[in-house]
Backbone as a printed PyTorch tensor [residue, N CA C, xyz], in Angstrom:
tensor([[[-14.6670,   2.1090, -21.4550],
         [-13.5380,   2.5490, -20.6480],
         [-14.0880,   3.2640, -19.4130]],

        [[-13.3310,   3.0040, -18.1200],
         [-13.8290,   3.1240, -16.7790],
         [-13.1980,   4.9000, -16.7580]],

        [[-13.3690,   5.5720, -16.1660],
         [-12.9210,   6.8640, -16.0060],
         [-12.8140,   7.1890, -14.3230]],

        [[-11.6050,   6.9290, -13.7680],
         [-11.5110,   7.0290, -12.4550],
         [-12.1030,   8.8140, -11.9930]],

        [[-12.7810,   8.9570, -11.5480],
         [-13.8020,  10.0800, -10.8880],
         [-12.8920,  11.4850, -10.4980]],

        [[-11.6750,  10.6060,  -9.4880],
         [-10.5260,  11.7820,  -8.7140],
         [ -9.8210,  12.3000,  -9.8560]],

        [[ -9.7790,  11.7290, -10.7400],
         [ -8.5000,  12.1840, -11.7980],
         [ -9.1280,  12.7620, -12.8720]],

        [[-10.9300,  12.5670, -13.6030],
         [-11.4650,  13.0680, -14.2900],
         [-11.4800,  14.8390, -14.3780]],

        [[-11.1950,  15.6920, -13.7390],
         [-10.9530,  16.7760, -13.3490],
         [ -9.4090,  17.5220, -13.9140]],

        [[ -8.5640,  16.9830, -13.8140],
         [ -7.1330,  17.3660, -13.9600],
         [ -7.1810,  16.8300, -15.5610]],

        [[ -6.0780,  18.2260, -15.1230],
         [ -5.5850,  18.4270, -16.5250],
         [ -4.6240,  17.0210, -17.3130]],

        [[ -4.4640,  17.2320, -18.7800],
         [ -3.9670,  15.9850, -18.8890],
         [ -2.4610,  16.2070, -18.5510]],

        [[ -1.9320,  17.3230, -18.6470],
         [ -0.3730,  17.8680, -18.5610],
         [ -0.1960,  17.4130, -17.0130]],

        [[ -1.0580,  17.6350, -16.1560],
         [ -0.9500,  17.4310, -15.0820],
         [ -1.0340,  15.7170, -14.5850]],

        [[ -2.0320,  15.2640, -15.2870],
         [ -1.8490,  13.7220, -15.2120],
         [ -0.4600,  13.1450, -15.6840]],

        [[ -0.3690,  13.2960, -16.4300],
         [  1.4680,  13.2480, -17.7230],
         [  1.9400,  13.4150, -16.2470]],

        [[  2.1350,  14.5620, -15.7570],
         [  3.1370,  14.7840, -14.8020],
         [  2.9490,  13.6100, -13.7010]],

        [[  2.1810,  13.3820, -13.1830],
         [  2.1770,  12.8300, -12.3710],
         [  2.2770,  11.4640, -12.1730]],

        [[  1.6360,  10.8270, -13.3700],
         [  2.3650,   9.1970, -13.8960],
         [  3.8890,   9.3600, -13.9320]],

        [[  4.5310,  10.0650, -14.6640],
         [  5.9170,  10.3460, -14.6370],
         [  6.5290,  10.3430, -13.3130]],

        [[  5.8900,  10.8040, -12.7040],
         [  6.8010,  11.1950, -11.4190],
         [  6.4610,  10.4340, -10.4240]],

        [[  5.5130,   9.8990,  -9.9600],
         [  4.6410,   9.5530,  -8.2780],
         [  5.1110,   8.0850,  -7.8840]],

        [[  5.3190,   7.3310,  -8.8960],
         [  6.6900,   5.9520,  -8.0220],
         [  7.5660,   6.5300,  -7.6880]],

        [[  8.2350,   7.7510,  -8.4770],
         [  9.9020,   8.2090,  -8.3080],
         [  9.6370,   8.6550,  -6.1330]],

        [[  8.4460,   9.6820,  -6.2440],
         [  8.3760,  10.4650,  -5.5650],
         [  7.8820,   9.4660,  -4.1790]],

        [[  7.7370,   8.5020,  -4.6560],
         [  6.9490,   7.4940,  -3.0270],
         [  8.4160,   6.9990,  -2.4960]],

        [[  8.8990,   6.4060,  -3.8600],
         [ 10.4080,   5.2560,  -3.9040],
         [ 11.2410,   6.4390,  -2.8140]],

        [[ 11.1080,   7.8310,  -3.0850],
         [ 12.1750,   8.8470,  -2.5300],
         [ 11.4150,   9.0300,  -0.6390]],

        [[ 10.2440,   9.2350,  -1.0610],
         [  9.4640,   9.6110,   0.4140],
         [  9.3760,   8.8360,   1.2500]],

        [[  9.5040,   7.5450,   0.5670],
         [  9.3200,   6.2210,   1.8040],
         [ 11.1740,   6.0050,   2.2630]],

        [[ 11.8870,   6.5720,   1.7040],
         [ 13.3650,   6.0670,   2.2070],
         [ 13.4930,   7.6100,   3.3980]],

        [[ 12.8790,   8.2860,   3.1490],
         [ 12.8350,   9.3640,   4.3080],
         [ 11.9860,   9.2770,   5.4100]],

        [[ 10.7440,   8.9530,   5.4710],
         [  9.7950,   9.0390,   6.2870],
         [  8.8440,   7.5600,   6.9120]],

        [[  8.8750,   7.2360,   7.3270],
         [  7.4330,   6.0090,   7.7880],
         [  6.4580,   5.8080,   6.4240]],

        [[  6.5460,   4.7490,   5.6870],
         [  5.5220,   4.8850,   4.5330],
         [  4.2800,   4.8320,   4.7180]],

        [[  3.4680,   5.1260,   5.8870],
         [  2.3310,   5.5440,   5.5770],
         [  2.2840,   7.0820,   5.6200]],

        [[  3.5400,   7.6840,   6.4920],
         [  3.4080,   9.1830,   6.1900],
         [  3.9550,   9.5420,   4.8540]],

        [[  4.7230,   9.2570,   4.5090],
         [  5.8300,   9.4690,   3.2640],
         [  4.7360,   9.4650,   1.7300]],

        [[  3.4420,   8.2460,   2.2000],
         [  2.4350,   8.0510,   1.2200],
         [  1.2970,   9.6330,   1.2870]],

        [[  1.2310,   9.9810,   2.3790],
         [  0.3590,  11.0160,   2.5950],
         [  0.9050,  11.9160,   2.3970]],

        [[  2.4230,  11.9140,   2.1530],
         [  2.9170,  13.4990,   2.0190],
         [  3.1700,  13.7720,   0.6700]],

        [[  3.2160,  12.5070,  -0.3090],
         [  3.4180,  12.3360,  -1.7860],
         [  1.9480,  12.9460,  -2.5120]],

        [[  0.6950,  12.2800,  -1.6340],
         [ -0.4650,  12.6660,  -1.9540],
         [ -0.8370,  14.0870,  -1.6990]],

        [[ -0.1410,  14.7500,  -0.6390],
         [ -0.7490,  16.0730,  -0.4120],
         [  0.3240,  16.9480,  -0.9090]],

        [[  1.3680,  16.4380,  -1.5520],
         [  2.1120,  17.3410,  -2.5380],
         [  1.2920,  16.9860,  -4.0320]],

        [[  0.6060,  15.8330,  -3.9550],
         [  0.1450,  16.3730,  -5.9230],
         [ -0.8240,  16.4180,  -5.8980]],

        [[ -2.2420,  16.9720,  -4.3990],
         [ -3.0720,  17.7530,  -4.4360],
         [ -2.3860,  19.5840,  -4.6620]],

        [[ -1.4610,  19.5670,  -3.7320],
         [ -0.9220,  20.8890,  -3.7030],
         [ -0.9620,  21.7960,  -5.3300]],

        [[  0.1820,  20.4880,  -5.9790],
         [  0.7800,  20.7150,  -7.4370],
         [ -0.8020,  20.9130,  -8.5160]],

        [[ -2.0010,  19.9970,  -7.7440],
         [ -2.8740,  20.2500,  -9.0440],
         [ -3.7680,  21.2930,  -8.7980]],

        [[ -3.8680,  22.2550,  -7.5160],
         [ -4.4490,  23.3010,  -6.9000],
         [ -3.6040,  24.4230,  -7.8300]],

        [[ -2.2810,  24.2710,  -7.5350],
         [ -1.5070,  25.1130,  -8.5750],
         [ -1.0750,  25.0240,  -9.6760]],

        [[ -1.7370,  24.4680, -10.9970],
         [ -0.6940,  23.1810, -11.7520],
         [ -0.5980,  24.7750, -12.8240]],

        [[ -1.2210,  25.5790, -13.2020],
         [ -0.8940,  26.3000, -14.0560],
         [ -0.0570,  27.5920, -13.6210]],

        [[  0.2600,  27.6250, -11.8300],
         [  1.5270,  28.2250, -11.7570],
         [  2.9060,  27.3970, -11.8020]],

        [[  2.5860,  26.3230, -11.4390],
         [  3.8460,  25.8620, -11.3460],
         [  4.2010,  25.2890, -13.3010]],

        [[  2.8520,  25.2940, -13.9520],
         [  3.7640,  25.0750, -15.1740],
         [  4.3100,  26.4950, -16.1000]],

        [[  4.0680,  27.1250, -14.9180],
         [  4.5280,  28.7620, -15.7240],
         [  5.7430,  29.0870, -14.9860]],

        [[  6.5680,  28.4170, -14.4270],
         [  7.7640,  28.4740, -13.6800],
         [  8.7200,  28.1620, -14.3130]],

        [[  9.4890,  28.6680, -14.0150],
         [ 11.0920,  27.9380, -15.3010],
         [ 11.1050,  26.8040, -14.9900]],

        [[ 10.9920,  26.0580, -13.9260],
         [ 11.0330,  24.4990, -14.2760],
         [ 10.2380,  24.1520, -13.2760]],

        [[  9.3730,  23.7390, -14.3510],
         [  7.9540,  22.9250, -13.2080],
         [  8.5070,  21.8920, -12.1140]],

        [[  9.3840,  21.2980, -12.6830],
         [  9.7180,  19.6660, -12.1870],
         [ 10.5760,  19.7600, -10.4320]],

        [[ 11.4790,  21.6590, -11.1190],
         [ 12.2360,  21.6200,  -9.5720],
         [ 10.7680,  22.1610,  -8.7200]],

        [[  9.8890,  23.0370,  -9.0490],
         [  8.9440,  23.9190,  -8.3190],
         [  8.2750,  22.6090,  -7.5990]],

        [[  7.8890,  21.2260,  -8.6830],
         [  6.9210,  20.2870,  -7.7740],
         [  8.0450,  19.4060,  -6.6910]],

        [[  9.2250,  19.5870,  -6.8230],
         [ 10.4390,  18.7430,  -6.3180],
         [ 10.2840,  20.1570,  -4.5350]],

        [[ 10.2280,  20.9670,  -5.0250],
         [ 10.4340,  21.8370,  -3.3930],
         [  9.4170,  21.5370,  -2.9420]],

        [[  8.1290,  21.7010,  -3.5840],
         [  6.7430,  21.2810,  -2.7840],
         [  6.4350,  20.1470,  -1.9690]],

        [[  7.8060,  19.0200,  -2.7770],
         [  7.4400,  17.8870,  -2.0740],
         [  8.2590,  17.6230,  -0.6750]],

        [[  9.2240,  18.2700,  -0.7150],
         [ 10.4230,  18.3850,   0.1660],
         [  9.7890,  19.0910,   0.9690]],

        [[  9.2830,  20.5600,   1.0530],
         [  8.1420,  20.8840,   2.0620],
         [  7.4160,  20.1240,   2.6840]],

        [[  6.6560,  19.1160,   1.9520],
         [  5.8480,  18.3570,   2.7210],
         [  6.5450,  17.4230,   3.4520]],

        [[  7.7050,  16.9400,   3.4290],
         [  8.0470,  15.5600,   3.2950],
         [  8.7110,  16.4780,   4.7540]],

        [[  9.6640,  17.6250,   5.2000],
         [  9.7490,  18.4590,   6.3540],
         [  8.7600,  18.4320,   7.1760]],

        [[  7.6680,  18.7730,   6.6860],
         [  6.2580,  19.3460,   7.5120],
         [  5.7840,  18.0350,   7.8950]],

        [[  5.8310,  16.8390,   7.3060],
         [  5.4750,  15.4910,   7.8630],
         [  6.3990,  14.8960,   8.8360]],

        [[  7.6300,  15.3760,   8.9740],
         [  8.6650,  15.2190,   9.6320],
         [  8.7180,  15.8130,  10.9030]],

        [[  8.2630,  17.2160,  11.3460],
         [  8.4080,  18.0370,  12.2450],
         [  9.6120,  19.3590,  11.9520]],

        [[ 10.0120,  18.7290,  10.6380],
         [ 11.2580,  19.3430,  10.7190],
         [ 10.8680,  20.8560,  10.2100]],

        [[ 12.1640,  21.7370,  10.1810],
         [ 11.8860,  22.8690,   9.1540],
         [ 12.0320,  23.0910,   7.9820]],

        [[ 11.3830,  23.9060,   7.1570],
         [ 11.4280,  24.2920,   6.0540],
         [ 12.4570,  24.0590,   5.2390]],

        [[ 13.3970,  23.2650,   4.7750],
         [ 14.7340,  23.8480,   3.7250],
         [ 16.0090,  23.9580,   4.7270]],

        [[ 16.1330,  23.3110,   5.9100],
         [ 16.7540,  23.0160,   6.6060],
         [ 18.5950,  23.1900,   6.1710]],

        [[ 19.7820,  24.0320,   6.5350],
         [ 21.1590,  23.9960,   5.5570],
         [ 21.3700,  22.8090,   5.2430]],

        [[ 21.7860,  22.4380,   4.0130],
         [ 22.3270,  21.1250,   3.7580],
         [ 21.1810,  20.2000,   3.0820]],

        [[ 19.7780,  20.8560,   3.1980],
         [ 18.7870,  19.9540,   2.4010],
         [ 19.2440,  19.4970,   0.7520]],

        [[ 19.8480,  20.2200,  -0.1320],
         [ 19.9210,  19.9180,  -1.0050],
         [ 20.7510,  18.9610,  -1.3830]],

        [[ 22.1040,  18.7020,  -0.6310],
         [ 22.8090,  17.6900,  -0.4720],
         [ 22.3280,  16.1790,  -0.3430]],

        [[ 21.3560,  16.4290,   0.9130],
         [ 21.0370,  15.1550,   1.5720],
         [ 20.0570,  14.9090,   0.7580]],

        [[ 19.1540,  15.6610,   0.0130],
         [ 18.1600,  15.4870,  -1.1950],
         [ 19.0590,  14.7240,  -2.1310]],

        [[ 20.0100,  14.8240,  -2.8340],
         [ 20.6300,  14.2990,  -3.8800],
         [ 21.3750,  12.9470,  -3.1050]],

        [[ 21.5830,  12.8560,  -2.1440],
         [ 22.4100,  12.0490,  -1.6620],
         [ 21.3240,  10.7950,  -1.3910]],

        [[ 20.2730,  11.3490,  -1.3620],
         [ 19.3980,   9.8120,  -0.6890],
         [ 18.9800,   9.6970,  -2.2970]],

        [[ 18.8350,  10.0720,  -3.2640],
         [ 18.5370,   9.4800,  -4.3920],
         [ 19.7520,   8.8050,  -4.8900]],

        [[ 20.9330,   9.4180,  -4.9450],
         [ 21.9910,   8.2820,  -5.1010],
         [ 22.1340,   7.3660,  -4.1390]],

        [[ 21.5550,   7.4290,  -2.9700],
         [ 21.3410,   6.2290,  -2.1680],
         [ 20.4980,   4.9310,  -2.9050]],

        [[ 19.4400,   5.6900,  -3.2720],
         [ 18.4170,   4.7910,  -3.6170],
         [ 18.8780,   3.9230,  -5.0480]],

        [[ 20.2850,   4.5520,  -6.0400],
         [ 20.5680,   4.0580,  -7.7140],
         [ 19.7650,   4.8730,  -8.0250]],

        [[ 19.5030,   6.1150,  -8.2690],
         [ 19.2800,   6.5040,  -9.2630],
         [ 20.7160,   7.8780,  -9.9450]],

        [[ 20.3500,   7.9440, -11.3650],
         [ 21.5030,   7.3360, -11.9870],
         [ 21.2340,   9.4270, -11.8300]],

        [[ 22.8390,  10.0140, -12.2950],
         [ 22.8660,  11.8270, -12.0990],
         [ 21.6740,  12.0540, -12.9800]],

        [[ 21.3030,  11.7750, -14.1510],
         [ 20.6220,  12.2260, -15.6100],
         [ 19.2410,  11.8760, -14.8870]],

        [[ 18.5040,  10.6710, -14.4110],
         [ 17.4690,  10.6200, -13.3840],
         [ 17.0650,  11.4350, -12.3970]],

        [[ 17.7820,  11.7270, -12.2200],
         [ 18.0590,  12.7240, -11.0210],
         [ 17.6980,  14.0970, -11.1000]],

        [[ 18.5510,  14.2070, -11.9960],
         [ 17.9760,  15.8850, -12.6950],
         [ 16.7200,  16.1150, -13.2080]],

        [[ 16.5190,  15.0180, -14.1670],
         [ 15.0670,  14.8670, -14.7350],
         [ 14.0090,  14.9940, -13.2940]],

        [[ 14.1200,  14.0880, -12.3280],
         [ 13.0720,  14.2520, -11.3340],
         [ 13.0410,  15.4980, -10.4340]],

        [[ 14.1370,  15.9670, -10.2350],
         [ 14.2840,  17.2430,  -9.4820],
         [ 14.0420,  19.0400, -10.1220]],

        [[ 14.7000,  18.3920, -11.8130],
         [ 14.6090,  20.0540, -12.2040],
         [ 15.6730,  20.4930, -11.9620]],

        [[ 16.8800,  19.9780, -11.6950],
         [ 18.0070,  20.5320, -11.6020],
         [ 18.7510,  20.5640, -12.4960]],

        [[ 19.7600,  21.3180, -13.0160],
         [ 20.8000,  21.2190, -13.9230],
         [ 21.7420,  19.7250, -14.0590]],

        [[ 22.1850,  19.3050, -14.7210],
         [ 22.6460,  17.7670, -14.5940],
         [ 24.1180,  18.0470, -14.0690]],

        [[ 24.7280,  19.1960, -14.4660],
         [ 26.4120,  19.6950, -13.5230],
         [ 25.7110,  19.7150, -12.3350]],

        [[ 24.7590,  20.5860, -11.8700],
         [ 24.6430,  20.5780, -10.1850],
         [ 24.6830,  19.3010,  -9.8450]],

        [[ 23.7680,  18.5820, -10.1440],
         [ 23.5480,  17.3570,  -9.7620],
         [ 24.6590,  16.4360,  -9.6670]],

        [[ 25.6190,  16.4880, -10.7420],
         [ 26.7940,  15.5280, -10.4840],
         [ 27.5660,  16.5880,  -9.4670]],

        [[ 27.9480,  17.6910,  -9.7710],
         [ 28.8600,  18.3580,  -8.4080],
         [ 28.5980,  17.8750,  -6.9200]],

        [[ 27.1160,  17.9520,  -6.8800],
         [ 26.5310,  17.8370,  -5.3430],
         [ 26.6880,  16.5620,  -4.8960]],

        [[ 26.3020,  15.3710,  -5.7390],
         [ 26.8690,  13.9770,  -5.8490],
         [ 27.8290,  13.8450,  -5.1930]],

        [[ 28.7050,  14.6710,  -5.8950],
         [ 30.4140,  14.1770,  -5.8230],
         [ 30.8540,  14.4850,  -4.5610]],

        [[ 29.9860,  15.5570,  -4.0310],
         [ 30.8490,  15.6600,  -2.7330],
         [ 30.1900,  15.1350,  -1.1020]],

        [[ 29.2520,  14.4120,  -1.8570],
         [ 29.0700,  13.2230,  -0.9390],
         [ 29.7490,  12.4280,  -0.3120]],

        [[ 29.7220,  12.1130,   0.7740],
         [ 30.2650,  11.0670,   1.8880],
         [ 30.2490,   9.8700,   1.0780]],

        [[ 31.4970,   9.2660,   1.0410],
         [ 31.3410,   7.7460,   0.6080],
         [ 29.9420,   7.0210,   0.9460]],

        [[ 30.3470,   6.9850,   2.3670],
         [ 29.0190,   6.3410,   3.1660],
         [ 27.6290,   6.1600,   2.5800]],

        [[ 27.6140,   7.2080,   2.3010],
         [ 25.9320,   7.9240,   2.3450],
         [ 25.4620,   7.3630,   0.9960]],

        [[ 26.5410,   6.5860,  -0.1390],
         [ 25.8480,   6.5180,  -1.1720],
         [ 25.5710,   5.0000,  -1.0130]],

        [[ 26.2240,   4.3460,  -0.2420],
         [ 25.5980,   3.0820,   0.3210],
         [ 24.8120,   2.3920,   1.3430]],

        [[ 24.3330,   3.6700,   1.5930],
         [ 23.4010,   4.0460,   3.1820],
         [ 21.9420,   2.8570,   2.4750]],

        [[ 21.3600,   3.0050,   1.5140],
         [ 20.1140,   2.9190,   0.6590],
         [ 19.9350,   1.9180,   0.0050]],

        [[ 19.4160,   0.6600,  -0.0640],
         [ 19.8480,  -0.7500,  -1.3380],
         [ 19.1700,   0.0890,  -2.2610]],

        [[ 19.2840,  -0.4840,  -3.6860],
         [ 19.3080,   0.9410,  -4.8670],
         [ 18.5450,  -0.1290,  -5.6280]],

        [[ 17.9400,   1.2410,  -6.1810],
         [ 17.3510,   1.0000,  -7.8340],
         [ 18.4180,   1.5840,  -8.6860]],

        [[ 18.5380,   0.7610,  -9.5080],
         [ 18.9300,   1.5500, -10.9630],
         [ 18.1970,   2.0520, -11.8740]],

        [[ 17.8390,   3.5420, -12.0030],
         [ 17.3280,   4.3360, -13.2800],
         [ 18.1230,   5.2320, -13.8430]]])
């Protein structure tokens, strides 16, 4: 068995995490950004996450802590600012853009599954057909 070199280092909780998550997190970054930036900002959020992986798994929920980190980056690759009003909306709104399903949603973000359908709901018709979709 081959042992890729970059990943021999990290933890396995941290690998777990990151198989789990890093299609979700490209599928989300590339519908926001240029995919070669959207690819670099996915990568320098789960260098970030494995620089910190034993604070962020000491956080009440790892999953929202690596979900802001990435949204940081995915701003900072943008020009934009930090957490901008209304980020959390348009965060939930481009994943129901994309089909993914409220319970997906929560799981990838760390959010409560009521927030997640509330914030949903008060989405613009529009916006949830802005995205051709996956279903998860």
């Amino acid at each position: 068995m081959t042992i890729n070199r970059r990943h021999a280092a990290m933890p396995l909780s941290f690998e777990a995490f990151r198989t789990l998550h890093h299609a979700d997190y490209l599928t989300y970054a590339r519908a926001r950004l240029h995919p070669r930036r959207a690819d670099e900002a996915v990568e320098q959020t789960f260098s970030t996450l494995h620089g910190a992986w034993r604070t962020v798994l000491g956080s009440p929920s790892p999953a929202h802590t690596a979900w802001i980190v990435l949204n940081d980056r995915l701003h900072a690759s943008n020009g934009a600012p930090c957490c901008p009003a209304g980020a959390l909306r348009e965060e939930l709104g481009t994943l129901a853009a994309l089909g993914y399903s409220p319970e997906h949603t929560a799981t990838l973000t760390g959010l409560p599954l009521g927030r997640v359908r509330s914030t949903i709901r008060r989405q613009p018709a529009h916006s949830a057909r802005a995205a051709g979709g996956r279903n998860t």
